[in-house]
C-alpha positions in Angstrom: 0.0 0.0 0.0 2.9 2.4 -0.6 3.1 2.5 -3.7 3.1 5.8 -5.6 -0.7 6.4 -6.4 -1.5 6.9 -2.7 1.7 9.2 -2.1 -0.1 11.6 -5.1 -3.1 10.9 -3.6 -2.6 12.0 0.3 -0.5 14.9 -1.0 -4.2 16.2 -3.2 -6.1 15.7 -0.1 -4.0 17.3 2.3 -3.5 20.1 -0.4 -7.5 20.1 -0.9 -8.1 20.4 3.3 -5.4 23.0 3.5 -7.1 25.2 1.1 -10.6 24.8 2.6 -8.9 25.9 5.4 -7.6 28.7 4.6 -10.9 29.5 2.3 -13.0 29.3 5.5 -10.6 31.6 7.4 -10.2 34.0 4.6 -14.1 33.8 4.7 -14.7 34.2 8.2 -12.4 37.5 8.5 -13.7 39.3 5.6 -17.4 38.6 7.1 -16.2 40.2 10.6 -14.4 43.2 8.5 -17.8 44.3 6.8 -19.3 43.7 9.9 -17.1 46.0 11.9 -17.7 48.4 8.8 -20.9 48.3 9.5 -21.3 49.1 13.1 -19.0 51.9 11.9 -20.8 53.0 8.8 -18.4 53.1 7.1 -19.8 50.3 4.5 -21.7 51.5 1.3 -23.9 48.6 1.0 -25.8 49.7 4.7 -27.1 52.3 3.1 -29.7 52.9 0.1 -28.2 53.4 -3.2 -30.3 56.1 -5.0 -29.8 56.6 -9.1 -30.1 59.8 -10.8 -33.5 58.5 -12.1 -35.0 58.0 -8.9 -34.1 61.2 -7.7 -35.7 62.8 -11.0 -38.4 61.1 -10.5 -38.7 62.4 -6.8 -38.2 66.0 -8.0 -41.0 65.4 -10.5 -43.5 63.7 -8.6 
């Protein structure tokens, strides 16, 4: 059982687990960066996004 095949084929799963790893981390900090963004407000997507149409529109109406 130590032939070459499972060598090539422990190395692609511990490569595969070390970047779902890393993935999940990378994940899990971006998600508490927008979240301290939030609380700050200092992220864009809190807010409403308004186009120059709607605010024509507004004006008009």
């Amino acid at each position: 059982m130590n032939s070459a095949w499972t060598r090539w084929l422990f190395a692609l799963l511990g490569a595969a687990l070390i970047v779902i790893i890393l993935g999940i981390s990378v994940h899990i900090a971006s998600e508490k960066r927008l979240e301290g963004r939030r609380s700050t407000g200092l992220d864009h997507r809190a807010y409403p996004v308004y186009s120059q149409a709607d605010v024509t529109i507004s004006q008009l109406g």
